[in-house]
C-alpha positions as CSV (number, residue, x, y, z in Angstrom):
1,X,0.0,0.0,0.0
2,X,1.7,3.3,-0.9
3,X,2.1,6.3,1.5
4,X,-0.8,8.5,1.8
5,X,0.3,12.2,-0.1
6,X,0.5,15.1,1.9
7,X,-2.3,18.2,0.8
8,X,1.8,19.8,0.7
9,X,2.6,17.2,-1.9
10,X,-0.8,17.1,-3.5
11,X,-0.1,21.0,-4.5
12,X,3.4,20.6,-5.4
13,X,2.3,20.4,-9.0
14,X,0.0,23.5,-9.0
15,X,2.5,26.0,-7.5
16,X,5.9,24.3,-9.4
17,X,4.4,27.4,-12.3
18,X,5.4,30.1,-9.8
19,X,8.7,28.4,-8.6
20,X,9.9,28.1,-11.7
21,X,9.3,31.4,-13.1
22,X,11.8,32.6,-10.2
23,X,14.3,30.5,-12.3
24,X,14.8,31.4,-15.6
25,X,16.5,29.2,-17.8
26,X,17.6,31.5,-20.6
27,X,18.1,35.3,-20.4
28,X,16.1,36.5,-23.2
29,X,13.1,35.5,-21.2
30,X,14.3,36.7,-17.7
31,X,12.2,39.2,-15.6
32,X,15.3,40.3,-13.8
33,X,15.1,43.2,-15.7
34,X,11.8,44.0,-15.1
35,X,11.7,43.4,-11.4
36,X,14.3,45.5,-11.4
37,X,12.4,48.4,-13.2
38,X,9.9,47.7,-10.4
39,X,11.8,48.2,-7.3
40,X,13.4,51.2,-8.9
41,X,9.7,52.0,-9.9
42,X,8.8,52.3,-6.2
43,X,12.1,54.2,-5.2
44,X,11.0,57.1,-7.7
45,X,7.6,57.1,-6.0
46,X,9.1,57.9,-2.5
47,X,11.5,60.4,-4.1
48,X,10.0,62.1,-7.4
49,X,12.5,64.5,-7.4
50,X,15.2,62.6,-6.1
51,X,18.5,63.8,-4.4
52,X,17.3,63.3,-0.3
53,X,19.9,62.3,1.5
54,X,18.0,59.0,3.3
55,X,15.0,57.6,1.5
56,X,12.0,58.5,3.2
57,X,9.8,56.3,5.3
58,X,12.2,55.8,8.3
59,X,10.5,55.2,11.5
60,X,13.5,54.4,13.3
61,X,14.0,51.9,16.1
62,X,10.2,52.3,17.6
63,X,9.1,50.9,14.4
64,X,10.9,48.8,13.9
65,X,8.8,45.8,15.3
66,X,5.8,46.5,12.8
67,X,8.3,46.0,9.6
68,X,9.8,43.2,11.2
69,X,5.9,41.8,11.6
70,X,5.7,41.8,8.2
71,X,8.7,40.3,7.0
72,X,9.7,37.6,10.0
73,X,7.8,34.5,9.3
74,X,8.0,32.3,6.0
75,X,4.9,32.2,3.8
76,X,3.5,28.9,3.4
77,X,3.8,29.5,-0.7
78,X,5.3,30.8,-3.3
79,X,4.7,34.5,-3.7
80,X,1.4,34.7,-6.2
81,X,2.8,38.2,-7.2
82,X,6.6,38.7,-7.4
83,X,6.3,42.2,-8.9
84,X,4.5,43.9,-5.4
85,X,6.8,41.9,-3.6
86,X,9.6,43.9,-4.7
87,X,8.1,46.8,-4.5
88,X,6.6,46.3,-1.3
89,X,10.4,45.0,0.0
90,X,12.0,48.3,-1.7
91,X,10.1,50.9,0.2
92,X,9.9,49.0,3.4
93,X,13.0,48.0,4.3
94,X,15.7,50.4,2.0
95,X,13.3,52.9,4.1
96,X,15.9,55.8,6.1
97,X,18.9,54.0,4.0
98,X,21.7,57.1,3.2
99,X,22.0,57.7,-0.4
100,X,25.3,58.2,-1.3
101,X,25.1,60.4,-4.1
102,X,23.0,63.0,-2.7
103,X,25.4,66.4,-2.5
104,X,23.7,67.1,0.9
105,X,25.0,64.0,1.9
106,X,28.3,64.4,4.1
107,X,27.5,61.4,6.6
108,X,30.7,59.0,6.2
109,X,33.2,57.4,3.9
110,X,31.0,55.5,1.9
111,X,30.9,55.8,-1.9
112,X,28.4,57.3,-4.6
113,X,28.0,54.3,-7.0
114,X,28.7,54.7,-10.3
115,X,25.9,53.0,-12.3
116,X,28.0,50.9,-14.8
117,X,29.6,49.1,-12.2
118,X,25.9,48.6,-10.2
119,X,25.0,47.2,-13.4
120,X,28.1,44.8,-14.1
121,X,27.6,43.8,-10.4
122,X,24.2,43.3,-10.7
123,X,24.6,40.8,-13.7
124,X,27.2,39.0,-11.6
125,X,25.0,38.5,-8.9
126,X,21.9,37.3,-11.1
127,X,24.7,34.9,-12.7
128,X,25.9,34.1,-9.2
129,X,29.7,33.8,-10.4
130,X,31.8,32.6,-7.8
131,X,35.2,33.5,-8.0
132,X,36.9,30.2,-7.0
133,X,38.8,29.0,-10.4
134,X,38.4,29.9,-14.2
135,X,36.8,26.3,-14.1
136,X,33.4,28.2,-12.3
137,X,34.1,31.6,-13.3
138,X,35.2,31.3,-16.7
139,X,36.8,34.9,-17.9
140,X,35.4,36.6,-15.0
141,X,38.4,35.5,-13.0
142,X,40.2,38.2,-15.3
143,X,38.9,40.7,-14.0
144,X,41.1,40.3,-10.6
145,X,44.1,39.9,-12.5
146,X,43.1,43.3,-15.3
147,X,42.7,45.4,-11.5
148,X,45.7,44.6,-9.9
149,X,47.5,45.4,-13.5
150,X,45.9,49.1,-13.5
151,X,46.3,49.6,-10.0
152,X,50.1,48.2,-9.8
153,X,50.5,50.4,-12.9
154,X,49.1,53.2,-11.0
155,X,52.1,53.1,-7.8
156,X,54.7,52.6,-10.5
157,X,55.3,48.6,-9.7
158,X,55.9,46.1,-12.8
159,X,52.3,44.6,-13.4
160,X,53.7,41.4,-13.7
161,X,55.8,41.6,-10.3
162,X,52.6,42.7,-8.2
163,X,49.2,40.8,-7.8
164,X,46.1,41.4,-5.5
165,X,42.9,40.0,-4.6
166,X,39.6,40.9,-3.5
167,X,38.0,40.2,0.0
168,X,34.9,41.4,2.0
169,X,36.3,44.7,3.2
170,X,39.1,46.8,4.3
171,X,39.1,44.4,7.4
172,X,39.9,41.5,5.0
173,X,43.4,44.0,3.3
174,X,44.3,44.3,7.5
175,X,43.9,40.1,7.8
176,X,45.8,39.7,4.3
177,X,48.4,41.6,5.5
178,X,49.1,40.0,9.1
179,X,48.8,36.5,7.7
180,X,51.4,37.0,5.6
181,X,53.7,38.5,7.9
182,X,53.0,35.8,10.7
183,X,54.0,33.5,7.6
184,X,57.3,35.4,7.2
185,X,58.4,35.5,10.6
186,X,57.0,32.5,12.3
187,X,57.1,29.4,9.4
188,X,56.2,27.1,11.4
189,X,53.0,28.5,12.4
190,X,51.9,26.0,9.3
191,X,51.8,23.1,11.6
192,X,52.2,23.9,14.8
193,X,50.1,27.2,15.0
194,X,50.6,30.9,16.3
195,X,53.7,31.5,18.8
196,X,53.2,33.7,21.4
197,X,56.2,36.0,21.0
198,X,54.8,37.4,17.6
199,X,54.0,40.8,17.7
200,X,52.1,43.5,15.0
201,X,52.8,47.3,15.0
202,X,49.7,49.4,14.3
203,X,49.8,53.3,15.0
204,X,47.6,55.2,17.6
205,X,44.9,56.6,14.4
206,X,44.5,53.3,12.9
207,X,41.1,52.7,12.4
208,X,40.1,50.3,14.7
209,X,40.0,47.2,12.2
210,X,43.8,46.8,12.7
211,X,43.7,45.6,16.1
212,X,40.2,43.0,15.7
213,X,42.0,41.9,12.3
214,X,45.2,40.9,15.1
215,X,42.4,39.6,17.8
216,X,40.9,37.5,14.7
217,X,44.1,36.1,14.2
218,X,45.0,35.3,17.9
219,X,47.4,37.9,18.2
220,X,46.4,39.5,22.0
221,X,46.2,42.9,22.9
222,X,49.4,43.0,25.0
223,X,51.3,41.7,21.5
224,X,49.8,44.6,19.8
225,X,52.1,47.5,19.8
226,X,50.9,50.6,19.0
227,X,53.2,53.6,17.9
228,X,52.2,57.4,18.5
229,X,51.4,60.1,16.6
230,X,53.4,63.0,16.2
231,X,50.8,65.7,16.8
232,X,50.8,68.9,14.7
233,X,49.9,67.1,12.0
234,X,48.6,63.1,13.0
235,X,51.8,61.3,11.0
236,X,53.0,58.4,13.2
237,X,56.3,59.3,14.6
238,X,59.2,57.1,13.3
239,X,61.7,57.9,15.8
240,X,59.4,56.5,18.7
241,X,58.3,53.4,16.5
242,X,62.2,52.9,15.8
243,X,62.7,52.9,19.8
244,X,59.3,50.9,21.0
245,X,60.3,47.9,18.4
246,X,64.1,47.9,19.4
247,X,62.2,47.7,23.3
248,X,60.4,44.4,21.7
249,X,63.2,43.0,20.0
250,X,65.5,43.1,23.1
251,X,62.8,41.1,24.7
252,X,62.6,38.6,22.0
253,X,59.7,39.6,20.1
254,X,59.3,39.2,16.3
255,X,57.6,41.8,14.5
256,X,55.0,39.9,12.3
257,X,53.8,43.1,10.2
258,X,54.2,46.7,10.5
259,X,50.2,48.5,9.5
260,X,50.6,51.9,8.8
261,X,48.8,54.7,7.5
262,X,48.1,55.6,3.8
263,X,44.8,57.9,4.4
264,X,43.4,57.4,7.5
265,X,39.8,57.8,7.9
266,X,39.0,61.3,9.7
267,X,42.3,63.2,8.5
268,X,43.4,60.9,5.3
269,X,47.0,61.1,6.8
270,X,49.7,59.1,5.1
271,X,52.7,58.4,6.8
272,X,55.9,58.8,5.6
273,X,55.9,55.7,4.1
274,X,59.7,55.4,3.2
275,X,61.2,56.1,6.4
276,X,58.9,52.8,7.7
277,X,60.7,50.6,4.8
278,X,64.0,52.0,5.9
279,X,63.3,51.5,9.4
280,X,62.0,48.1,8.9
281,X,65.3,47.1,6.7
282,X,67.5,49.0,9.0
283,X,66.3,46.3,12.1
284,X,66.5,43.2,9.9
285,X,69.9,44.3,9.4
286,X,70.3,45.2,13.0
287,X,69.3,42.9,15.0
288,X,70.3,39.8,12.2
289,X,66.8,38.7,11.8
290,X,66.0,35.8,9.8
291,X,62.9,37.6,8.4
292,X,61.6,40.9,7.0
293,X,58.4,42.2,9.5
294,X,56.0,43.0,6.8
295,X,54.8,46.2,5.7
296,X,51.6,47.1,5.0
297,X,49.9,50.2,3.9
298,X,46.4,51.0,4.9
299,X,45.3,53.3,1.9
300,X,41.2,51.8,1.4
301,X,40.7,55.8,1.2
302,X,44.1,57.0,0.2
303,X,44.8,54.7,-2.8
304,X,42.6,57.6,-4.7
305,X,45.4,60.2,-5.0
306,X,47.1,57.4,-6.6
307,X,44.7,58.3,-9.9
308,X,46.8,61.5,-10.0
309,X,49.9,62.3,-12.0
310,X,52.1,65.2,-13.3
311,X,50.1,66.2,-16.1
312,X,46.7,67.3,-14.0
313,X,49.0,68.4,-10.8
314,X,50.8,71.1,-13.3
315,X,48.3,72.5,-15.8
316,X,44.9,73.9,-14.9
317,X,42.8,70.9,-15.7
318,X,41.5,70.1,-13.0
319,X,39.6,73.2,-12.7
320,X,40.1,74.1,-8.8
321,X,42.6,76.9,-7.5
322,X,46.2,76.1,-7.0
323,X,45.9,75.9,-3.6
324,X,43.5,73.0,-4.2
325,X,46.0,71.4,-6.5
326,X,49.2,72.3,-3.9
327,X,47.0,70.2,-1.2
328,X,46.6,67.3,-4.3
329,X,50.2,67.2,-4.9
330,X,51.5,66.8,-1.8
331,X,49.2,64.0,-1.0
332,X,49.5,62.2,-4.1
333,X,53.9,62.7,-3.4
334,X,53.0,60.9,0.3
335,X,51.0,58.1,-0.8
336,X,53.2,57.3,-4.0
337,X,55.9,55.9,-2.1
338,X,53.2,52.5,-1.5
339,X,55.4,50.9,-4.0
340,X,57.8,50.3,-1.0
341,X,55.2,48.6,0.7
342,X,54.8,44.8,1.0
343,X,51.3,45.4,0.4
344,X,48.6,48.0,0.7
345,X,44.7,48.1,0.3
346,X,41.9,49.5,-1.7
347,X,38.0,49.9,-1.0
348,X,36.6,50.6,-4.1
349,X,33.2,51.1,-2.0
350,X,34.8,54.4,-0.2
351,X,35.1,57.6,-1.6
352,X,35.9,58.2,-5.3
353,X,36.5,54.4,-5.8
354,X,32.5,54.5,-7.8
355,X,31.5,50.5,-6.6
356,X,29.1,48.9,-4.0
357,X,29.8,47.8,-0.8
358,X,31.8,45.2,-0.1
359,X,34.7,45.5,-3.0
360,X,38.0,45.6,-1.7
361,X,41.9,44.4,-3.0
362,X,44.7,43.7,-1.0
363,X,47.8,44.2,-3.3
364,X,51.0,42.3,-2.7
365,X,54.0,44.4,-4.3
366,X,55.3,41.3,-4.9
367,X,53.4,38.4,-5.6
368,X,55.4,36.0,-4.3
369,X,54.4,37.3,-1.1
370,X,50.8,35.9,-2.0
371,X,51.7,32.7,-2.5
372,X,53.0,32.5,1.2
373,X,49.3,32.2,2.0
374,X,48.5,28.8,-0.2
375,X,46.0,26.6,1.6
376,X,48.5,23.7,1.0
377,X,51.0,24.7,2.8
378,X,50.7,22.3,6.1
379,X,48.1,19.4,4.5
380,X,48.6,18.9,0.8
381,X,44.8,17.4,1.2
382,X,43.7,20.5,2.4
383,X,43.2,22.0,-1.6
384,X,39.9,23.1,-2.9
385,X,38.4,20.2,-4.8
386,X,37.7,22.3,-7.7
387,X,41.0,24.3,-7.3
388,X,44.0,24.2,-9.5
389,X,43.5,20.6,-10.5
390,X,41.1,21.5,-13.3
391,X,41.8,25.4,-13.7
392,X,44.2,27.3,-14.8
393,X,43.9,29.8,-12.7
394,X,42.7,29.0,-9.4
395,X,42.7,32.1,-6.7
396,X,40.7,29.8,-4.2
397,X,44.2,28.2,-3.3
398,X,45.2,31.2,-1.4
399,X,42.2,33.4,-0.7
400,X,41.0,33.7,3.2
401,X,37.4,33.0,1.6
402,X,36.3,30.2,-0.1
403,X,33.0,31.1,-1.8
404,X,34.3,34.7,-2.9
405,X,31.9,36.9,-5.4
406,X,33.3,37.4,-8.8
407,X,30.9,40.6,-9.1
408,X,33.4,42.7,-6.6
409,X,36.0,42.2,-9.2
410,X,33.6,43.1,-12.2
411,X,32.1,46.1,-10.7
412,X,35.7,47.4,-9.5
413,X,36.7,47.3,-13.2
414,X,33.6,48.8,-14.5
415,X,34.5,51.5,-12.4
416,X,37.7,51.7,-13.9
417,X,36.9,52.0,-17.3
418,X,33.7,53.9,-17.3
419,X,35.7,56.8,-15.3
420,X,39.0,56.3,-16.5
421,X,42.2,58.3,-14.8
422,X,40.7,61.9,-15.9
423,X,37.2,61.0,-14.0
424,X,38.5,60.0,-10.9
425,X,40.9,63.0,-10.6
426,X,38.1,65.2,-11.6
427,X,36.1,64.0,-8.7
428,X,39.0,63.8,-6.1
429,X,40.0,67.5,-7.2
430,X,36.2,68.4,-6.6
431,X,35.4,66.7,-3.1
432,X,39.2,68.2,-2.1
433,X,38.2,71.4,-3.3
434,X,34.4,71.8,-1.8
435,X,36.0,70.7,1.9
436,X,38.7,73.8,1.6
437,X,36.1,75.8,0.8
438,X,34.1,74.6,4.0
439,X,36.9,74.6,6.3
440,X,37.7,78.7,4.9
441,X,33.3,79.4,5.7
442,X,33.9,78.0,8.9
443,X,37.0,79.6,10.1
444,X,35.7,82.6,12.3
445,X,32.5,81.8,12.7
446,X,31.6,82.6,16.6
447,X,31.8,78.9,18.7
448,X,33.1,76.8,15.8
449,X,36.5,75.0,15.2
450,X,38.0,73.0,12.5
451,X,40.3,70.8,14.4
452,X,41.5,69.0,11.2
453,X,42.8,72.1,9.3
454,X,45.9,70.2,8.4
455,X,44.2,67.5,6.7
456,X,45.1,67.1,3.1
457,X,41.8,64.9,2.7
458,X,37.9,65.9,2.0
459,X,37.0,65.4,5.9
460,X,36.1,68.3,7.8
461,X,35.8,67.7,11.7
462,X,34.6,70.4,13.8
463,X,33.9,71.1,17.3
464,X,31.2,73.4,18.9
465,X,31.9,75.8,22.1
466,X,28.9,75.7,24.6
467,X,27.6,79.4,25.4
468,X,30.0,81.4,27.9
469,X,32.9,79.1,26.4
470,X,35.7,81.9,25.2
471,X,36.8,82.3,22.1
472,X,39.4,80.2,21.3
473,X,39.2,77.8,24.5
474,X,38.6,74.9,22.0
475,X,41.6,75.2,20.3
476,X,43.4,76.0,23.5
477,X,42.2,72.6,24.2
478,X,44.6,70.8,21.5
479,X,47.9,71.7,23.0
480,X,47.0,72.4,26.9
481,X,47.6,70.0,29.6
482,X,45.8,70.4,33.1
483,X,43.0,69.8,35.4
484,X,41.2,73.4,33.8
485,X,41.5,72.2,30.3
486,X,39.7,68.7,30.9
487,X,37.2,70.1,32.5
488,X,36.5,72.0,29.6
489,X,37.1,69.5,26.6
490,X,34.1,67.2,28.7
491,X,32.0,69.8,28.8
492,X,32.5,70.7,25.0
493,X,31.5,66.9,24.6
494,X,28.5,66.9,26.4
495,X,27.4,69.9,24.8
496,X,28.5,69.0,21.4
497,X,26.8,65.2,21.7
498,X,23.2,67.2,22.7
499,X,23.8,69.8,19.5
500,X,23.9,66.3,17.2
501,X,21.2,64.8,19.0
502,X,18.7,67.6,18.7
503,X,20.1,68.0,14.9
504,X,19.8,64.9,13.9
505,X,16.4,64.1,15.2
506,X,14.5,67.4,14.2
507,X,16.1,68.2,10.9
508,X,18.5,65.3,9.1
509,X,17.0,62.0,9.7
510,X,13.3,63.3,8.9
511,X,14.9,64.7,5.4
512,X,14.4,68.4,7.2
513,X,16.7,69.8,4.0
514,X,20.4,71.0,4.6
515,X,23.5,68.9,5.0
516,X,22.9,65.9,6.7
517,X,26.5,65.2,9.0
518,X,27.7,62.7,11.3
519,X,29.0,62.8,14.7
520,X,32.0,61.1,16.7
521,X,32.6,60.6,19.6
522,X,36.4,59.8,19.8
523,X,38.0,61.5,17.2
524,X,41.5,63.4,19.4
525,X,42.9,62.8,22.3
526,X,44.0,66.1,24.0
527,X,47.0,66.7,26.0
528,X,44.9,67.2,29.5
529,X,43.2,63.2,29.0
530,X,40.4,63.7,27.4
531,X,39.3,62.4,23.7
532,X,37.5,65.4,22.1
533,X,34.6,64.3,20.0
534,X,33.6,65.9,16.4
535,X,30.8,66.9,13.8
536,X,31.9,64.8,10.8
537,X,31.5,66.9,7.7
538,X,32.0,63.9,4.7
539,X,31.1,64.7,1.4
540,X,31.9,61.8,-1.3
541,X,29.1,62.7,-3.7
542,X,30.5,63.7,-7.3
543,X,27.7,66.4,-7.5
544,X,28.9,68.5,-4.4
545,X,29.7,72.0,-5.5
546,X,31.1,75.0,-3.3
547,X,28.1,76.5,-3.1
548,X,26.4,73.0,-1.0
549,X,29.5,73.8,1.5
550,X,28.5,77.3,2.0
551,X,25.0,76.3,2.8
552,X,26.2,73.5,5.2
553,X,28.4,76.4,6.9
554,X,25.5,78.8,7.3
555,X,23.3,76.4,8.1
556,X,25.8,74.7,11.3
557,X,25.9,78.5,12.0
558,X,22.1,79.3,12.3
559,X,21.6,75.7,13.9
560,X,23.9,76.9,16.7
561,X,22.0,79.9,17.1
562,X,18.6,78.4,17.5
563,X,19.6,74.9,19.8
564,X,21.9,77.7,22.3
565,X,18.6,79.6,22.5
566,X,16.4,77.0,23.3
567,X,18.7,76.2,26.5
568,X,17.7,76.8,30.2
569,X,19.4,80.1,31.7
């Protein structure tokens, strides 16, 4: 007697009509296109005019249990209408989401996409290419090896010497980095795992990533060693990293890797990348070491002044004053030195780099380094089964991530081509140019300071003096040690954390017009203890124009005005 059929089973056959059309077999047919048009469709209706910074429909954290109602439990069957689905999806849950290239956007290091790569990355992700071997991604595995050509041509490093690969983030570039260096100086880590007298320099404004990259990797706090800042102008000091590693290697340590700065995330500071090569060769040679600490460069945001070159930095091309072009010249002279670096990182998702989030390269100088990382290394068996047995090129044998999407790689060099050299300076010139003009509208107004003037970068961090606060107390603040000056950096905190709150919440998240900021709340440490926090002023949009900073100035001015007024006493 056969087993009764489910009512589940029963129906299989009437609802297989709506499964399958989820699955299209050929393209010509596909819908992906359409539904796409549809989601895009019900963006346009929330913003007819477009160019809000967040797309409407936010109800922030007390609402978010009704849109979680709606979405949190599986429906029994297919979907009888795909088409409202997406739309329905679109509106509800990309609802309060920051759009990047809104002008009056100025919220973070994020970047305004540039459509031919969303496109090319959409396509990969509807083809689902996984970027394992040329045996499952066919030509698309190129596209790693075209990037790392234009970008090692870019630093002035043989394409054929250097090589890179993509990974989920600037996190991943940090991880890259530290693995090979634990490679280098501890071999034997292979088989027997991570010895505890390995160590990792990272400098006091690294972004935090650098030391949970060394925690991922089982490298403890008290192993990292962290260098300081000289601080006039944020560049790591060499002389006291020279002295703190000479104080590890007495001990015994070895120096895995060496992460410094090549645009750090509020200032863009690069360090001065040559005296770190010649300070690491100058302790191999020192202290007879067996291995060279590796050297990594941490330029996600500061690769972009690599786009430069003599051509736009000494005619008028670029269309901005020379002081604009001065500030361009001397960063693109820092962070061209990254061809001494053992490697050095890219987010093409930040700033000018045009591509969605997550697309970032890690870029070995020499790719010989790379290879250090091969799965194989300590069990032969250990090898991808659809690796380098039937591929010729197989980047699965050394990547940290197995299933690895091929549309990062795509999308990085859609970007590439669809902006070319002159596009990317043209925008860098531009968001360079708009902050100096910012940073000039703010300087003098009554209660406001640009802590950051030194910055070479388009950042703009600002504190605000409470009311009574004298003039120039805040920046008597950067440089003034003492029980007086605390005091007073806390209270500029407090004050300056209420200014955001009552900012954010009555104009920029509700879409109330103006530039929509950020706010941190450790940005410097001052010399009386204290970390001072700042208003983050973060434009990345190509279609920011000085007049968009002269309105953001005005209106932080006439903001001020009103929230000190509405204060007791």
């Amino acid at each position: 007697m056969s087993a009764p059929v489910s009512p589940r089973q029963s129906a299989w056959g009437h609802l297989m009509p709506e499964v399958r059309s989820l699955f299209p077999g050929a393209y010509a047919d596909s819908p992906f296109p359409a539904l796409c048009a549809e989601a895009f469709t019900a963006m346009a209706a929330v913003m007819p005019a477009g160019d809000l910074p967040r797309v409407p429909g936010w109800q922030g954290p007390a609402g978010y249990g009704e849109v979680l109602a709606r979405y949190a439990r599986l429906p029994e069957g297919p979907a009888s209408d795909v088409a409202a689905l997406v739309r329905d999806i679109s509106t509800d849950l990309l609802a309060g989401t920051t759009l990047w290239r809104c002008p009056e956007l100025q919220y973070n290091i994020g970047a305004a996409v540039n459509v031919a790569a969303a496109a090319a990355y959409a396509l990969a992700l509807d083809a689902n290419v996984f970027l394992i071997s040329d045996g499952q991604a066919g030509n698309a595995v190129l596209a790693e090896h075209a990037v790392a050509a234009i970008l090692a041509g870019l630093a002035g490093i043989p394409r054929d010497q250097a090589h890179g690969v993509f990974t989920f983030g600037g996190t991943g570039t940090i991880m890259y980095a530290i693995k090979a260096g634990i490679r280098k100086a501890a071999p034997e880590s292979v088989q027997s795992g991570l010895p505890l007298d390995v160590h990792v320099m990272v400098t006091r404004d690294a972004h935090f990533s650098h030391r949970a990259a060394a925690d991922w990797l089982g490298i403890g706090a008290s192993r990292v060693i962290t260098v300081p800042a000289v601080a006039r102008d944020r560049r790591t000091d060499v002389r006291a990293a020279g002295q703190i590693l000479r104080e590890r290697l007495d001990k015994g340590a070895r120096i895995a890797a060496m992460l410094i700065n090549g645009g750090t995330t509020y200032d863009h500071v690069v360090d001065d990348i040559a005296a770190f090569a010649g300070l690491r060769d100058q302790l191999v040679a020192e202290y007879r070491l067996s291995y060279r600490p590796h050297l990594h460069v941490d330029s996600v945001i500061g690769w972009g002044w690599l786009t430069l070159d003599d051509g736009a930095l000494s005619g008028p091309g670029l269309g901005v004053p020379e002081e604009t072009v001065a500030s361009l010249r001397e960063q693109h002279r820092r962070i061209s030195q990254v061809r001494l670096a053992d490697s050095w990182g890219v987010d093409f998702h930040k700033g000018i780099g045009g591509c969605p989030v997550d697309c970032s390269m890690v870029m070995f100088s020499d790719k010989a380094d790379l290879g250090l990382l091969r799965k194989g290394a300590a069990d032969e068996g250990s090898l991808h089964q659809l690796a380098a047995e039937f591929s010729s090129l197989s980047p699965v044998d050394y990547t940290l991530e197995t299933a690895r999407a091929g549309g990062k790689a795509i999308a990085a060099l859609t970007a590439l081509h669809s902006m070319g050299r002159a596009g990317f300076q043209a925008v860098l010139a531009r968001l360079v140019d708009a902050t100096r003009v910012l940073r000039g509208e703010l300087a003098g107004m009554p209660g406001v300071t640009v802590l950051n003037g030194h910055s070479l970068g388009f950042a703009t961090m600002v504190a605000l003096a409470p009311p009574g606060m004298p003039a120039g107390a805040v920046q008597a603040m950067l440089t003034v040690p003492g029980k007086d000056a605390a005091t007073a950096a806390r209270r500029c905190n407090e004050y300056l954390k209420a200014f955001f709150a009552w900012d954010n919440g009555t104009r920029m998240n509700v879409n109330g017009g103006g530039a929509v900021y950020s706010y941190s709340s450790g940005y410097l440490p001052v010399p009386s203890g204290p970390v001072l926090g700042a208003l983050k002023f973060y434009p990345t949009s190509p279609l920011i124009t000085r007049q968009h900073m002269r309105e953001a100035a005005a209106l932080l001015s006439r903001r001020k005005a009103e929230f000190d007024a509405s204060l007791p006493g």
